[in-house]
Steps between C-alpha positions, in 0.01 A plus 500: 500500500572156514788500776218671709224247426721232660640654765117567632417141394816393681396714792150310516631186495734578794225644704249225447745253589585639816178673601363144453722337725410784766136427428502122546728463795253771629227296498659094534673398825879423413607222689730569738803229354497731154502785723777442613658400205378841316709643723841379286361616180655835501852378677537197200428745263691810577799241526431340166537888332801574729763234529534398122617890502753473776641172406463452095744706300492435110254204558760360758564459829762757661574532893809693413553828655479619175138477480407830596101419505606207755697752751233747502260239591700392799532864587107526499478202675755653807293801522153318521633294776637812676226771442210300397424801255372399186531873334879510665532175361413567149647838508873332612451243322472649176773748616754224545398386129603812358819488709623185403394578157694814472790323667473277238451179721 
């Protein structure tokens, strides 16, 4: 019973912080300067999650082709530039993970 108490406490929390960021910039005018600079929040912090995956192996840096993470990453990267898919993307992507990862790579 606990375990479901703070999940729906944790649940709360998360939607009153967000709802009340939807609520206030609702109602204030955001200047246009932090506008602008909202608009590398989610850029800065999908790279902060990503590229400590691709690059850090075992708490070090590896830009061997042995880093199978790495190679998938710059095969995601190829097909975003060609397609501009995201689901093809992702779907490759993850495919070429699996691939080098069965290959042992």
């Amino acid at each position: 019973m606990t375990i479901w108490l703070v999940v729906l406490l944790g649940g709360l929390v998360t939607f009153g912080m967000r709802f009340s960021f939807v609520w206030l910039l609702g109602r204030l005018e955001v200047p246009e300067t932090m506008r602008r600079a909202l608009r590398y929040v989610p850029p800065a912090v999908l790279s902060a999650i990503v590229f400590p995956e691709l690059f850090l192996r075992d708490g070090s840096l590896d830009l061997s082709l042995g880093n199978s993470r790495l190679l998938a990453g710059l095969v995601a990267i190829a097909v975003a530039a060609w397609t501009k898919n995201s689901l093809l993307t992702i779907l490759l992507g993850m495919a070429a993970l699996v691939l080098f990862q069965v290959l042992g790579l």
